[in-house]
PAFI-883495 format. One record per residue (C-alpha): residue in one letter; y negated, x negated, z negated. Coordinates in steps of 0.1 Angstrom, whole numbers, plus 5000, padded with zeros to 4 digits. Example, Ala and Ser with C-alpha at 12.3 -4.5 7.8 and 13.67 -1.06 7.14 Angstrom:
2
a504548774922 s501148634929 
END
This chain:
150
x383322959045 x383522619062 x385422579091 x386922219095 x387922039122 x390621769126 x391721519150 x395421459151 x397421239174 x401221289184 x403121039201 x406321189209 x409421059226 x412121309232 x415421169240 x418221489250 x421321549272 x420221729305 x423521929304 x425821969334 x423522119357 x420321919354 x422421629357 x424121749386 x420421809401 x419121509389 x422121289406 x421821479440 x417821409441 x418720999429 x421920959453 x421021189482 x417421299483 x418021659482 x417121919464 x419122249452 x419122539431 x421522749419 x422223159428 x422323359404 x425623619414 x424223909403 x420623929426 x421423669446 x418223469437 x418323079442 x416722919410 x415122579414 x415122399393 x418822519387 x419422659357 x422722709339 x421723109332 x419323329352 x416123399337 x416323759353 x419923899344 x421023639320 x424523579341 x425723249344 x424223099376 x427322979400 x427022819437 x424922529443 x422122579471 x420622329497 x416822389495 x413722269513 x412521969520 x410022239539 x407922449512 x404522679506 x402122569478 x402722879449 x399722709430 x398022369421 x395922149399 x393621879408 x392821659374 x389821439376 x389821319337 x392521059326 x395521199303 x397420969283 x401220919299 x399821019336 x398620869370 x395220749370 x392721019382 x392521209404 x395721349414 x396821679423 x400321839406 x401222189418 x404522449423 x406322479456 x408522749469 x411022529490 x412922699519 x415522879503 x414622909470 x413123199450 x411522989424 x409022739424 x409422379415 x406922169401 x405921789418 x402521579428 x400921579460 x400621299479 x398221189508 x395321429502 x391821289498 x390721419466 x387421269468 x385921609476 x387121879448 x385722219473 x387622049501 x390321939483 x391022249472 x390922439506 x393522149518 x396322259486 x395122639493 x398222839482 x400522949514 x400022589530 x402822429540 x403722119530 x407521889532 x409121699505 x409221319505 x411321119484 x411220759470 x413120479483 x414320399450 x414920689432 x415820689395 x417021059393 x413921269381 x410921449390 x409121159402 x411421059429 x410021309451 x406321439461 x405021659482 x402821599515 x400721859537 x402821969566 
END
């Protein structure tokens, strides 16, 4: 039997309400530059990003929790090729654990010569500490803040 092969292409725009807490998470990161999370009642845990419900004990998540701007790279990606929608190449994207919070969060890193992929990689090494920057003009999502190398 043949196997085929097809080439499709999606363009997909998705258009949704963030809900109360992203909104509130979004709004605090356009207005203030700060990141928070949210602690779930029942472990304690501090969820960032906030969800409404933890992922652990499915109880409703309830006091709002400054966290950061200091972090630890959890892990990272350094992307060479160019992807429709994203930066030009090369960039690096990764997940820090902000001071504070028990979860990762997801952002680009910013100011790290990625000319070199061996020493590139041993800069964003997981366990290095890096801080949160934030735009001047923020729009009130993900790309309003980065991270840099401590």
């Amino acid at each position: 039997m043949e196997l085929l092969k097809r080439t499709e292409n999606w363009n997909i725009t998705y258009e949704h309400a963030l809900g109360e807490t992203a909104s509130w998470f979004y709004t605090k990161i356009r207005d203030d530059a700060e990141i928070y999370g949210r602690r779930c009642p029942k472990s304690g845990r501090v969820l960032v990003p906030p969800r409404a419900f933890s992922d652990q004990t499915l109880e409703p998540t309830t006091d709002w929790v400054k966290v950061g701007p200091a972090g630890v790279i959890e892990a990272f990606t350094i992307v060479y090729d160019a992807f429709k929608n994203l930066p030009p190449p090369p960039y690096a994207f990764g997940y820090v654990l902000l001071e504070g919070a028990d979860t990762a969060i997801g952002g680009y890193f910013k100011n790290v010569d990625l000319s070199n992929p061996a020493e590139a990689a041993e800069k964003l090494a997981i366990g290095t500490r890096v801080m949160t920057h934030f735009a001047k003009e923020r729009t009130g999502d993900v790309l309003d803040f980065w991270f840099e190398l401590a």
